[in-house]
C-alpha positions as a Python dict, from the first residue, in 0.01 Angstrom:
ca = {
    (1, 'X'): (0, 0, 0),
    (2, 'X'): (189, 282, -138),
    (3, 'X'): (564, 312, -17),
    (4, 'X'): (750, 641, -1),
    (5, 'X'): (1077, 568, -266),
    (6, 'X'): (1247, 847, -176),
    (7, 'X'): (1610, 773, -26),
    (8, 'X'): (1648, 912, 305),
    (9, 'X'): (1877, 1202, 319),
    (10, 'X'): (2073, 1380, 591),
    (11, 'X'): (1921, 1685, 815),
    (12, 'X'): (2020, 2006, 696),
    (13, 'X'): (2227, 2161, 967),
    (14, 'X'): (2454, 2474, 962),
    (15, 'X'): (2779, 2340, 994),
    (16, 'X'): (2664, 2101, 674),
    (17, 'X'): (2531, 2437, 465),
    (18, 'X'): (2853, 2639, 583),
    (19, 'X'): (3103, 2390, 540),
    (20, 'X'): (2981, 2319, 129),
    (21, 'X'): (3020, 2662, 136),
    (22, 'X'): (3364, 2670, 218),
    (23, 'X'): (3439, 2387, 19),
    (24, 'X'): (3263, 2537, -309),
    (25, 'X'): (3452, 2863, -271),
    (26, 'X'): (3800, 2671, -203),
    (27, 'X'): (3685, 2566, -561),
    (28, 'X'): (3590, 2864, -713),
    (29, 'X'): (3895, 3062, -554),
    (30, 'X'): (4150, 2749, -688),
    (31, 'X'): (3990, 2777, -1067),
    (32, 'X'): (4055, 3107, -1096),
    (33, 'X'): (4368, 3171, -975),
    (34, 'X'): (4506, 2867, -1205),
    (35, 'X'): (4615, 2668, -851),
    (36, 'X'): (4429, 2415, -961),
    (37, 'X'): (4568, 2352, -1306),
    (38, 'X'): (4872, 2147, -1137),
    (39, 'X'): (4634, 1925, -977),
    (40, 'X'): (4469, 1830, -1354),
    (41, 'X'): (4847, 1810, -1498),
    (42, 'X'): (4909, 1516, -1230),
    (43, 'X'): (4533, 1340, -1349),
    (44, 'X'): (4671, 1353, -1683),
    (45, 'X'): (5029, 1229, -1625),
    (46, 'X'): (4912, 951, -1376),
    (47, 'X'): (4617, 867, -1662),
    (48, 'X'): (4784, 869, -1954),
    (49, 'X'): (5151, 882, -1894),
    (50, 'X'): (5195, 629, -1544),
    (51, 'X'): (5521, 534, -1640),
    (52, 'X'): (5643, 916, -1651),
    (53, 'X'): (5737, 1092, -1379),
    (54, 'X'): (5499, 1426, -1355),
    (55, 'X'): (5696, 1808, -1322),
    (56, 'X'): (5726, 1952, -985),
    (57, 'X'): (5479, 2250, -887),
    (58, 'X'): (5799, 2475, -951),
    (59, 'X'): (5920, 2318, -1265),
    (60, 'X'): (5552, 2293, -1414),
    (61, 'X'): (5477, 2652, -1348),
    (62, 'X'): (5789, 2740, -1507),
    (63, 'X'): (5665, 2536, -1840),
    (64, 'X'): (5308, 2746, -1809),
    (65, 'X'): (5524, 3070, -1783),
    (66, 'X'): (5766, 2980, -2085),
    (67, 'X'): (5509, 2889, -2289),
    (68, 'X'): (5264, 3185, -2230),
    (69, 'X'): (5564, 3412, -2284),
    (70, 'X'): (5617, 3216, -2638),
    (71, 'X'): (5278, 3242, -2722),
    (72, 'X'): (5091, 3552, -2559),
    (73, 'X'): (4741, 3480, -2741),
    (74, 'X'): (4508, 3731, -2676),
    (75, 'X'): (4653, 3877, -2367),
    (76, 'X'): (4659, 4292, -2353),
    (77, 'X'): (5019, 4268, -2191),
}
């Protein structure tokens, strides 16, 4: 007797397709406007560095700034 292995998965419905939708261009949207650098910064800190308290939004952003201001890189401007 042959079984199917398969694991059962959900019905595809339309609130299901449009809502990973949304959610993968949330994303998309937060990677490229840098919004979602913060986010990684706090990863790290709580990872690596739990006994430090992490930046604010405003005083991390200000670090970013500084620092690509001190270092332009490749930037045209």
């Amino acid at each position: 007797m042959v079984t199917d292995m398969r694991p059962q998965s959900r019905p595809i419905t339309l609130v299901g397709v449009a809502g990973r939708a949304w959610r993968g261009l949330v994303w998309f949207v937060r990677g490229v406007t840098g919004e979602s650098r913060y986010d990684s910064y706090l990863a790290h800190e709580r990872a690596v560095h739990p006994d430090r308290e992490p930046m604010t939004p405003a005083e991390y952003w200000r670090c970013v700034y500084s620092e690509q201001d001190a270092n332009p890189g490749s930037r045209c401007c």
